[in-house]
C-alpha positions as CSV (number, residue, x, y, z in Angstrom):
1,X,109.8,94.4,90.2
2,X,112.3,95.3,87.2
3,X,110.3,93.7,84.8
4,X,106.9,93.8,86.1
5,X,106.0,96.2,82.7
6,X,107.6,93.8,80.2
7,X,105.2,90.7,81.8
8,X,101.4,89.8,81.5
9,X,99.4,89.0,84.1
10,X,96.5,86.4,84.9
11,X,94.4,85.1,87.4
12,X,90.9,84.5,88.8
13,X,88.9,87.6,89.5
14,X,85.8,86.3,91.0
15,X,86.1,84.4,94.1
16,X,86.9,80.8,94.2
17,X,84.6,78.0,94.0
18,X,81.7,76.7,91.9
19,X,79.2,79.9,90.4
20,X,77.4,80.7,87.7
21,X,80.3,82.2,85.9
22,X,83.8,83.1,86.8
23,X,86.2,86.2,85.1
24,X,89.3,85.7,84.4
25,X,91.7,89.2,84.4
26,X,95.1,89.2,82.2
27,X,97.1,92.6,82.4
28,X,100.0,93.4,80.6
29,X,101.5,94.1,77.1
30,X,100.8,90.9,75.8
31,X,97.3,90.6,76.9
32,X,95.2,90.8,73.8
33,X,97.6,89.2,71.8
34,X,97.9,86.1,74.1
35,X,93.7,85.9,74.5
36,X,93.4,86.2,70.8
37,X,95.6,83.3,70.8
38,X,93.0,81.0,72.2
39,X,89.9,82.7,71.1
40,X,87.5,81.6,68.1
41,X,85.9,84.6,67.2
42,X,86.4,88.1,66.2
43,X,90.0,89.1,66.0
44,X,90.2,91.2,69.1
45,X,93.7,92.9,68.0
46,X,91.4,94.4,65.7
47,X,88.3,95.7,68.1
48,X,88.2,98.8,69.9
49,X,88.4,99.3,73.7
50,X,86.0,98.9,76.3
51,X,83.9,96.2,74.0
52,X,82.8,93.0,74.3
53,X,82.7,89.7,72.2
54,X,81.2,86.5,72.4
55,X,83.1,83.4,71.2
56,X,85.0,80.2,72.3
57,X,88.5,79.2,73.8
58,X,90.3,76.7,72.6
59,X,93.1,74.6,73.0
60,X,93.7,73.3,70.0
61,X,90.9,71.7,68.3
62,X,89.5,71.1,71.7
63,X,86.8,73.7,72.9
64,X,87.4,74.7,76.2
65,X,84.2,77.0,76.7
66,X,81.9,79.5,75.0
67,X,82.7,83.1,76.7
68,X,82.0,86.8,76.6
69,X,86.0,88.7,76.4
70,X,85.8,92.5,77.4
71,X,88.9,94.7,76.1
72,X,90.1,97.4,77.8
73,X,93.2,98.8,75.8
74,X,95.8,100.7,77.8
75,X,95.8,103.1,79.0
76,X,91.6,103.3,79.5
77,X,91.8,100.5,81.9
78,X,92.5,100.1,85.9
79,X,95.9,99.3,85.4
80,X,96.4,101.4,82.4
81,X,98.3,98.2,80.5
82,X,95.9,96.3,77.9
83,X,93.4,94.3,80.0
84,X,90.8,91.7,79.0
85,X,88.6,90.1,81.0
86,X,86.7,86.6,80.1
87,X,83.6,85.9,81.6
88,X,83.5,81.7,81.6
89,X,81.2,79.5,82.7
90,X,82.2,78.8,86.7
91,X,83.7,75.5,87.1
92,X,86.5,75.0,88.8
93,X,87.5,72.5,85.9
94,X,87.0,75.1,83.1
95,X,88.8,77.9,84.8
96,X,91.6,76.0,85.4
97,X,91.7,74.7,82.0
98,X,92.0,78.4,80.6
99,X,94.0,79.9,83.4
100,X,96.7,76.9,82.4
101,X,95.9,77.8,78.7
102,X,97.0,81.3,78.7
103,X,99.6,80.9,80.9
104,X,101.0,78.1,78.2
105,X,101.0,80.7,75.6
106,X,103.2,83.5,77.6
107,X,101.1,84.7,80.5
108,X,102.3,84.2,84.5
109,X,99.9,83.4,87.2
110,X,99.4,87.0,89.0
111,X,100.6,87.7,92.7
112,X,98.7,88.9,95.0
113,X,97.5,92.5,95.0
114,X,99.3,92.9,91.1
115,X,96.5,94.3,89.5
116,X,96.3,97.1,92.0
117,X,100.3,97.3,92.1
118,X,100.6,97.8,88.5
119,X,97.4,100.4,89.3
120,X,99.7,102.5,91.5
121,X,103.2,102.2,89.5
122,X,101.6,103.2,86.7
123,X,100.1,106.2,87.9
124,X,96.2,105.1,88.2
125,X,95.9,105.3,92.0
126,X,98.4,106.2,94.5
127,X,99.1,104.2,97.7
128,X,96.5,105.5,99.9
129,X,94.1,105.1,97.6
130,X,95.5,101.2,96.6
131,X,95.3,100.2,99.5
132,X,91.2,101.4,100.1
133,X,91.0,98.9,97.1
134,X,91.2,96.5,99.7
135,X,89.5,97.8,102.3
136,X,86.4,98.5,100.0
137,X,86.6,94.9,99.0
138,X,86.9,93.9,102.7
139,X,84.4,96.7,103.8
140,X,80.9,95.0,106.0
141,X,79.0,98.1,106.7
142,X,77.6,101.1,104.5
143,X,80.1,103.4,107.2
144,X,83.0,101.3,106.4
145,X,82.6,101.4,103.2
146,X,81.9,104.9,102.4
147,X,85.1,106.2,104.0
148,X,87.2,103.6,101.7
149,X,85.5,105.1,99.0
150,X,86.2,108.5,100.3
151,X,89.9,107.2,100.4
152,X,90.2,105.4,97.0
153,X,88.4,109.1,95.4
154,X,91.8,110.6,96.3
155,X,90.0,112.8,99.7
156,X,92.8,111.3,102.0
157,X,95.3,112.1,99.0
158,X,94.4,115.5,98.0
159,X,94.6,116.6,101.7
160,X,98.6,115.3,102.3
161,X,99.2,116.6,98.9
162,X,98.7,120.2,99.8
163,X,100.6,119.9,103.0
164,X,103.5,118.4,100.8
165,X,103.1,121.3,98.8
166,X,103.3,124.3,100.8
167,X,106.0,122.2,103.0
168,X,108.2,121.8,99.7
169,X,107.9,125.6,98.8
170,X,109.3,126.4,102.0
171,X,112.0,123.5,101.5
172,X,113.1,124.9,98.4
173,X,114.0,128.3,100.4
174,X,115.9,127.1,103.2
175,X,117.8,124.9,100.6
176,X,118.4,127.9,99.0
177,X,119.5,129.7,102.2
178,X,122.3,127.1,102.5
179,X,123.6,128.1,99.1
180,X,124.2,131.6,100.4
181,X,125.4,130.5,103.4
182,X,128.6,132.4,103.7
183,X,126.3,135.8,102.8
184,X,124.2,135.1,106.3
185,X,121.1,135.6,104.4
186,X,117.3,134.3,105.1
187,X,115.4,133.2,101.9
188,X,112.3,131.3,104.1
189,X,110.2,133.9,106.8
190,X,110.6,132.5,110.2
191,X,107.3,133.7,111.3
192,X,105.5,132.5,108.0
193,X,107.6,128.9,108.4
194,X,106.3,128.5,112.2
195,X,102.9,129.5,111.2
196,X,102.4,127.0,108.2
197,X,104.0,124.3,110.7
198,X,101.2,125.3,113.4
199,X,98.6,125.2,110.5
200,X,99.8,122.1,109.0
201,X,100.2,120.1,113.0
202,X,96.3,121.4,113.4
203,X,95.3,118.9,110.4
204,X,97.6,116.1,111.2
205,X,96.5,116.3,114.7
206,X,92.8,116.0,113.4
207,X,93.8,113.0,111.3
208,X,95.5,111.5,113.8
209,X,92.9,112.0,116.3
210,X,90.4,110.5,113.6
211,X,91.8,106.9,113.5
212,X,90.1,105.9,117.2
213,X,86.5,106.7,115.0
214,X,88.1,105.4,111.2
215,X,89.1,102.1,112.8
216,X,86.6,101.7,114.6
217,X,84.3,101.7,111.8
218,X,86.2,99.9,109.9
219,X,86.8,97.2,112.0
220,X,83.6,97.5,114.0
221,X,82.7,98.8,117.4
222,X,84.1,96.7,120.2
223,X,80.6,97.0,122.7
224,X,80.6,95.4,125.9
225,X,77.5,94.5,128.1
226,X,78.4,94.5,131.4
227,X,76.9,94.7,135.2
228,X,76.1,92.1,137.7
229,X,74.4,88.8,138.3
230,X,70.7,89.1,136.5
231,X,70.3,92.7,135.9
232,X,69.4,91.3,132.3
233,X,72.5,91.7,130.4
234,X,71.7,88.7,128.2
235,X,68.1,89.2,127.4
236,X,69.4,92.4,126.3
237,X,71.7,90.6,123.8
238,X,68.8,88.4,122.4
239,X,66.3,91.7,122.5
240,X,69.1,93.8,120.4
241,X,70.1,90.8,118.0
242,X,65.8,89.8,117.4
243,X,67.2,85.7,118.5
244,X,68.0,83.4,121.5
245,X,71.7,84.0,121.3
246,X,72.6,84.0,124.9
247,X,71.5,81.3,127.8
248,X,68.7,83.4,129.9
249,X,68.1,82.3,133.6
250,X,67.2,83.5,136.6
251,X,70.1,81.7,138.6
252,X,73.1,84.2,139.0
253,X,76.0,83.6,136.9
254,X,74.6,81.8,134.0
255,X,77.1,84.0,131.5
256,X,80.4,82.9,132.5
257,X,82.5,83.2,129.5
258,X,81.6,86.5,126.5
259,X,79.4,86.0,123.9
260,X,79.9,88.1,120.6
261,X,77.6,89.2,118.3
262,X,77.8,91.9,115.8
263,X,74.9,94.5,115.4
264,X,74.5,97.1,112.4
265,X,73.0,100.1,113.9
266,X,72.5,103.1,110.8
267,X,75.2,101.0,109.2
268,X,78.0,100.6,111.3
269,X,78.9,97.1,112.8
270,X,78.6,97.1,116.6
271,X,80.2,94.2,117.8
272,X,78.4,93.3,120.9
273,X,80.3,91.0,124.0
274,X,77.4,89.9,126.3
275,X,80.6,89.3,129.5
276,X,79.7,87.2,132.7
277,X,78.0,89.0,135.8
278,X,80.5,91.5,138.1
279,X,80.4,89.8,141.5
280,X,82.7,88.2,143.9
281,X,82.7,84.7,142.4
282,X,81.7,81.5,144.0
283,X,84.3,79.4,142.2
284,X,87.1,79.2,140.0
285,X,85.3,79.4,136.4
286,X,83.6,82.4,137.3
287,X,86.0,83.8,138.1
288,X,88.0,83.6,135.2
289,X,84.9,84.6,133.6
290,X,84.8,88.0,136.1
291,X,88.5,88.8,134.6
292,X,87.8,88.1,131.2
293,X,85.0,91.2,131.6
294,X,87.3,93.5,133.3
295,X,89.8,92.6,130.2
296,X,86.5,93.4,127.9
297,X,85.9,96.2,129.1
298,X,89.7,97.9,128.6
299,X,89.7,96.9,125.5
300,X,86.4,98.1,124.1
301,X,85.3,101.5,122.7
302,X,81.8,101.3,124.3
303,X,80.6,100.2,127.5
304,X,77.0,99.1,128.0
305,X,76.4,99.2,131.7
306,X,73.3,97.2,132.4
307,X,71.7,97.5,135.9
308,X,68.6,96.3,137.9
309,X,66.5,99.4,138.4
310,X,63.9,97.8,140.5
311,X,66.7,96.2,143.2
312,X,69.8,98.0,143.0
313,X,70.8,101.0,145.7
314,X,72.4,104.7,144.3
315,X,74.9,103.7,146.4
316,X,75.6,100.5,144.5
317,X,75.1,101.9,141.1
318,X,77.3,104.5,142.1
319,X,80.3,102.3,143.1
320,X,79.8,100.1,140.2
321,X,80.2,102.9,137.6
322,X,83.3,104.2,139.2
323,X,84.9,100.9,139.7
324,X,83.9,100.7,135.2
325,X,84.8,103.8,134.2
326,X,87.8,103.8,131.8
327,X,89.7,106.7,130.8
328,X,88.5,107.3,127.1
329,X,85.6,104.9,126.7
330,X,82.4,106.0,126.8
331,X,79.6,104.9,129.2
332,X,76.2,104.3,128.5
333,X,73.8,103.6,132.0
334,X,70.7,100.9,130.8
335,X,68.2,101.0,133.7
336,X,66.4,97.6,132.9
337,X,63.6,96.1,133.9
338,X,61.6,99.7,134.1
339,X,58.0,97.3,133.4
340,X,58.4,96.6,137.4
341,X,58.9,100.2,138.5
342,X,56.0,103.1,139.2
343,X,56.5,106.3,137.8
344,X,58.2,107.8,141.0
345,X,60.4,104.9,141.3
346,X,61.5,105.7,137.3
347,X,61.6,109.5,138.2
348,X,64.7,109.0,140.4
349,X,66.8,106.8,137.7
350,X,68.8,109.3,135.9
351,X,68.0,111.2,132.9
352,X,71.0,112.3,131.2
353,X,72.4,112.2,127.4
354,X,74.5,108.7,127.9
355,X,71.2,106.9,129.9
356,X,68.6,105.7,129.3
357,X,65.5,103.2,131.1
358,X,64.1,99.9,129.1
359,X,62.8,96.8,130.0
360,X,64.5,94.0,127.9
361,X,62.6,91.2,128.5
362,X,59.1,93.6,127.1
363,X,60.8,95.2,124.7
364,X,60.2,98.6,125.5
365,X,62.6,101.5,124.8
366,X,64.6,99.2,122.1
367,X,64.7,101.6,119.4
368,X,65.5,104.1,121.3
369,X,68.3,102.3,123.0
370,X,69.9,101.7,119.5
371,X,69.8,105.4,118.5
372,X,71.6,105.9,122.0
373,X,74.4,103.6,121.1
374,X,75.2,104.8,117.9
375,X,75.1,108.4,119.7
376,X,77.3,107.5,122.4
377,X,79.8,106.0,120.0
378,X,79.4,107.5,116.8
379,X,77.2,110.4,115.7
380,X,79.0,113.2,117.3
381,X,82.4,112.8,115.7
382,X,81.2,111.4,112.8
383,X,81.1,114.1,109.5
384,X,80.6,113.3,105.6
385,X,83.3,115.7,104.5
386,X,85.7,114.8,107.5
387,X,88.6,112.7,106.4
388,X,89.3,110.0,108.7
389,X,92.2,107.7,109.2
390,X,91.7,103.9,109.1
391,X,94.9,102.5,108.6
392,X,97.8,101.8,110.8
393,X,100.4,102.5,108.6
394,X,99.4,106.1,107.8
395,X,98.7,106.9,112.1
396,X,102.1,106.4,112.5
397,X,103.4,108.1,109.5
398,X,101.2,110.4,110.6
399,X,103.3,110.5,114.0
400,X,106.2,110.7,113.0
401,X,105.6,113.6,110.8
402,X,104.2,115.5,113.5
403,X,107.7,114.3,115.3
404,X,109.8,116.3,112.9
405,X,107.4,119.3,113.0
406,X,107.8,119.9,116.0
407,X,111.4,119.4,116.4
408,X,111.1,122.0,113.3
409,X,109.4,124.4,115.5
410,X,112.0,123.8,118.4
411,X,114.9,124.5,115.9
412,X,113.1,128.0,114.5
413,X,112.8,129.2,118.4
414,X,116.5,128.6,119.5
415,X,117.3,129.6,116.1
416,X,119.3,126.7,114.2
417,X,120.8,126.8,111.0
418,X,119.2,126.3,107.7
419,X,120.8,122.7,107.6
420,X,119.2,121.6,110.4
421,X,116.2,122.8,109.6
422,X,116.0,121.6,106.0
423,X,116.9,118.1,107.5
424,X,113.4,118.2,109.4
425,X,111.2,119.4,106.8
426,X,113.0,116.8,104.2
427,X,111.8,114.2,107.0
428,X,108.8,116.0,107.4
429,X,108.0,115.2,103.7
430,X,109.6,111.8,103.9
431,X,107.0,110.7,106.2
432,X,104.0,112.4,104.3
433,X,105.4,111.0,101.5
434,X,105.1,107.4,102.6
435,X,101.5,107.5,102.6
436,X,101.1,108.3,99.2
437,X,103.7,106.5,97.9
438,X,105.6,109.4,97.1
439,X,108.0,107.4,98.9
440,X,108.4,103.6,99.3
441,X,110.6,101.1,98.9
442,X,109.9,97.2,97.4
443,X,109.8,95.7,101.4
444,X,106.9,98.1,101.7
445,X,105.5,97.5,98.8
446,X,105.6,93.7,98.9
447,X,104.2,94.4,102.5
448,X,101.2,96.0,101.4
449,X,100.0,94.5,98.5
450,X,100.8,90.4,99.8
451,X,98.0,91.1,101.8
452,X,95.3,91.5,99.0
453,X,93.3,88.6,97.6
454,X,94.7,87.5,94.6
455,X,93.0,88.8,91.2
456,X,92.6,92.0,92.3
């Protein structure tokens, strides 16, 4: 990483594979320089940034393509090193052919993640906001991808940054006490110290509190449709998805192994396991089938209980959602089948905020069902203006930060030195400062940024 300013950079931009066109990216200080060498046309040492020119590449007398090249000279551009960019026609043959060609006249094909690397070493982005690059490329729903963006505007940043801040003023005075040490003075307010630390544990606690919701959205909601034998969990699957996705019958046990399927409700990704009936099993593939649902359902953030409104007792439905009910995972209670019921038989289901009554197979109450699930899971912890965590790495520094606070606030009430208090808001800081990238090392770095696509 010594070097890593001295080189230039290329590779494939687009994704692989025949298109219409494909862009090729070169970063570095040689970057106009070494596309100027191969391009028949304007001299682009000579052009202004953020323009673009049409002309050829060529190898020699050989003409490679005919391109557009966009110029981006440092430090107006992502990495804020010269960029250009050449939009080619998108064989694999021809892209190839150039990538080879500029690496022949001093470029080096590009790592994975470098763009964004040299984005962050540079100053551009910092390492919370790099590494929403990614997860806005990799983002599959309009929730997911508006919190990366919240992330890669510098939200997530601007919020640690002030905690840093007001954490470092008080650092500076308790280093300052331990310059004085032999004069027994006090430079930082106890009670002012403990109540920033309270203040600052009430955001980190929100944030860390956040990452259940951030990653769920991220990665999808993990929604499982369970009850028993026929009560209609799989005609619910192909009613919610609009297709025949799941095997419908009216012999018991059809489902005997989970079916997934994901569902965007209001723009988050629900992914939907349609799990084999809860009964005592007849034989030994349903019964695997019976513990694969139990397993389901502890690891999912929703559970869809679907029952049989016409045939099953209170006293049934009431042992069924206690033997369910997980600490920390919401329930929602489908009464299906209501086109069978009268209107007193309907009036004794119950009516509460996480139930509701449909009938699958007629399609009534769908909509409503949908709204219901994204309520249950989502709408009430969901806020535009909230920051919320997504990524592992930043929970745990997270953590571990509120780990040193509150061995900070231990250390203020059976009154320790100043050194041993300075040694927990210095880890304090260390750990905020991972997340940012106010503090890393190359392992992390390498860490982070292998796991980009390559180009970007």
């Amino acid at each position: 990483m010594t070097n890593i300013k001295e080189e230039t950079i290329v590779a494939l931009a687009t994704p692989n594979g025949i298109g219409a066109i494909g862009v090729i990216r070169l970063s570095g200080p040689d970057a106009i320089t070494i596309a100027n060498s191969v391009f028949k046309g304007k001299d682009l040492s000579k052009q202004a940034s953020h323009t673009i020119h049409f002309g050829q590449i060529v190898d020699g007398e050989v003409v490679l393509d005919e391109v557009l090249v966009s110029l981006f000279i440092a430090p107006k551009s992502y990495t804020r090193e010269n960029v250009v960019e050449i939009s080619c026609h998108g064989s694999n043959y021809i892209i190839e052919s150039i990538i080879k060609l500029l690496i022949k006249n001093g470029a080096r094909s590009a790592k994975p993640g470098e763009f964004t690397l040299r984005a962050f070493i540079n100053g551009q982005l910092d390492l919370s906001q790099a590494e929403a690059v990614a997860d806005l490329i990799a983002s599959n729903s309009k929730a997911s991808q508006q919190v990366a963006m919240q992330q890669l505007r510098g939200g997530f940043s601007t919020q640690l940054q002030s905690l840093r801040d007001q954490l470092v003023t008080f650092a500076s005075l308790v280093e300052l006490e331990l310059d004085f040490s032999e004069e027994d003075v006090e430079f930082a307010n106890r009670e002012q110290l403990q109540q920033l630390i309270h203040d600052i544990m009430k955001v980190i606690s929100r944030l860390i509190q956040s990452f259940k919701l951030g990653n769920a959205i991220k990665q999808g909601v993990n929604t499982v449709i369970a009850g028993r034998p026929n009560a209609g969990k799989s005609t619910l699957l192909n009613t919610l998805l609009n297709e025949d996705r799941a095997i419908v019958s009216h012999i018991p046990g059809t489902t005997r192994d989970t079916i997934e399927e994901v569902l965007n409700i209001n723009g988050i990704n629900f992914r939907l396991i349609d799990t084999a009936g809860l009964r005592e099993a007849t034989d030994t593939i349903e019964q695997i089938g019976v513990q694969r649902t139990m397993e389901k359902i502890s690891q999912s953030a929703l559970l869809i209980y679907v029952f049989d409104a016409e045939k099953i007792t209170i006293s049934d439905l009431n042992s069924d959602i206690a033997s369910l009910q997980r600490p920390n995972i919401p329930m929602l209670l489908v009464a299906n089948k209501i086109d069978l019921l009268s209107t007193e038989q309907k009036t004794a289901l119950p009516h509460t905020d996480s139930s509701i009554l449909i009938s699958a197979k007629e399609k009534q109450h769908i909509d409503e069902l949908k709204n219901k699930i994204y309520y249950v899971a989502v709408k009430e912890k969901l806020n535009d203006d909230e920051t919320l965590v997504t990524n592992i790495r930043h929970l745990e520094a997270l953590q571990k930060t509120e780990e040193a606070l509150l061995r900070l606030l231990n250390g203020i009430d059976t009154q320790v030195t100043s050194d041993f208090l300075a040694m927990d808001i210095k880890q304090a800081l260390h750990y905020l400062g991972q997340i940012t990238g106010a503090v890393t090392t190359d392992d992390l770095l390498d860490n982070i940024f292998s796991k980009f696509c390559i180009g970007k």
